[in-house]
C-alpha positions as CSV (number, residue, x, y, z in Angstrom):
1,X,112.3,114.9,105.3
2,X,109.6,113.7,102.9
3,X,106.1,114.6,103.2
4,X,103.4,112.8,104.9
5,X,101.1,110.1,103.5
6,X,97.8,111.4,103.4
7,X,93.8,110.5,102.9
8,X,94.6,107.1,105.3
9,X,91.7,104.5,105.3
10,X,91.3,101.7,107.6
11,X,88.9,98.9,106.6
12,X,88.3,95.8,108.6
13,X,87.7,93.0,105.8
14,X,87.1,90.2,108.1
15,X,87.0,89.2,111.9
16,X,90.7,89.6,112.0
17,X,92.3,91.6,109.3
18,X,92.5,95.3,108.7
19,X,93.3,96.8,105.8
20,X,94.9,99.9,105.3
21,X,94.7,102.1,102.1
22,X,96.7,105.8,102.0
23,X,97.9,108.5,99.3
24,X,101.7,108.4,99.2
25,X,102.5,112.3,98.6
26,X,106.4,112.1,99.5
27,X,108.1,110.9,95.7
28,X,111.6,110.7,97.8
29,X,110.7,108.2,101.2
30,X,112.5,105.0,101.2
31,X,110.6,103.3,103.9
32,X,106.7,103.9,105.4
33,X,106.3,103.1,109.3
34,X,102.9,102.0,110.0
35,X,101.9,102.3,113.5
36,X,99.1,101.3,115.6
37,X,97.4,101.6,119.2
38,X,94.2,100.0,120.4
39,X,92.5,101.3,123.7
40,X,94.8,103.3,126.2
41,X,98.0,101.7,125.1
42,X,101.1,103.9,123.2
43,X,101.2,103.9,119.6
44,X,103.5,101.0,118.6
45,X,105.7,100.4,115.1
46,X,103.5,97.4,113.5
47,X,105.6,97.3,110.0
48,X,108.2,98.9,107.7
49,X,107.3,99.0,103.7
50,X,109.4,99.7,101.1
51,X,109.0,103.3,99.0
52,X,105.9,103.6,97.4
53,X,104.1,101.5,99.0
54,X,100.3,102.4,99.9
55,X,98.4,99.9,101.4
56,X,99.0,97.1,104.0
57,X,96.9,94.5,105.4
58,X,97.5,94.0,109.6
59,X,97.0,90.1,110.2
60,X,97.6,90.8,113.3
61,X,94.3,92.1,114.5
62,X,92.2,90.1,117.2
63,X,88.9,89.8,117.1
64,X,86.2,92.3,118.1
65,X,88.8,94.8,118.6
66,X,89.5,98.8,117.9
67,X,92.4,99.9,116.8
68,X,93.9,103.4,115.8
69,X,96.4,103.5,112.8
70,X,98.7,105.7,111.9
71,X,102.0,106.1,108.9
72,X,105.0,108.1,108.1
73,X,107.2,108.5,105.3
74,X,111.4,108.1,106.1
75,X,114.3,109.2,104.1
76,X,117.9,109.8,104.6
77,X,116.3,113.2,105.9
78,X,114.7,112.4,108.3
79,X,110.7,111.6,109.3
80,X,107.4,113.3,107.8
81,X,105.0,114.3,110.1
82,X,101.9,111.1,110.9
83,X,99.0,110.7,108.6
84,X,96.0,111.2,110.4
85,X,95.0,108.7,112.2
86,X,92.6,106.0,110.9
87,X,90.3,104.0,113.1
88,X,88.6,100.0,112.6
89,X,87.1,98.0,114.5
90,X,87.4,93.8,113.7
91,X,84.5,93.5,115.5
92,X,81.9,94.7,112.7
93,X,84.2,93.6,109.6
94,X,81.1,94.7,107.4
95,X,80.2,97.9,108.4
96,X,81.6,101.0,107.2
97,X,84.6,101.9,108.2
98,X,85.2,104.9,110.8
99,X,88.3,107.6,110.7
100,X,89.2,110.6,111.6
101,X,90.7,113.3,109.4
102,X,91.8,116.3,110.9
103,X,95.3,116.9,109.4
104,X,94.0,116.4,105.8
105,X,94.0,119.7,104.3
């Protein structure tokens, strides 16, 4: 399996998009699965990118909203392990963003 994206930054550059910035570490994926969660809910898949890709912008996002991010690299292999998981709000598109960065060594 390839190795997990890592350093994953979510920004919220307006009152309804989030953008999402990580450090693809892997050299053999050929897909990243971006996920995402927002309050009690289950993480759910939000998109599939081609190799290499490292950012992605989640139109998607509603208004004065949190939500919780998260990516993995796929190969042929089988899945990395998640990124850490990377938190913005839509609801203060300005501010700096917030994450949390426990799996970063």
């Amino acid at each position: 399996p390839p190795q997990a994206p890592l350093h994953l930054l979510a920004e919220a550059v307006c009152k309804n998009r989030i953008r999402l910035d990580w450090t693809d570490t892997a050299g053999n994926e050929a897909e990243f699965v971006v996920e995402r969660k927002s309050g009690s809910e289950d993480f759910r898949e939000l998109a599939r990118l081609e190799a290499n890709s490292t950012t992605y912008v989640d139109f998607s996002a509603q208004p004065t909203t949190a939500y919780v991010y998260r990516v993995r690299a796929l190969n042929a292999g089988g899945s990395s392990t998640y990124s850490r998981e990377a938190v913005a709000s839509t609801e203060g598109a300005l501010e700096t963003p917030a994450y949390i960065e426990p799996n970063d060594p």
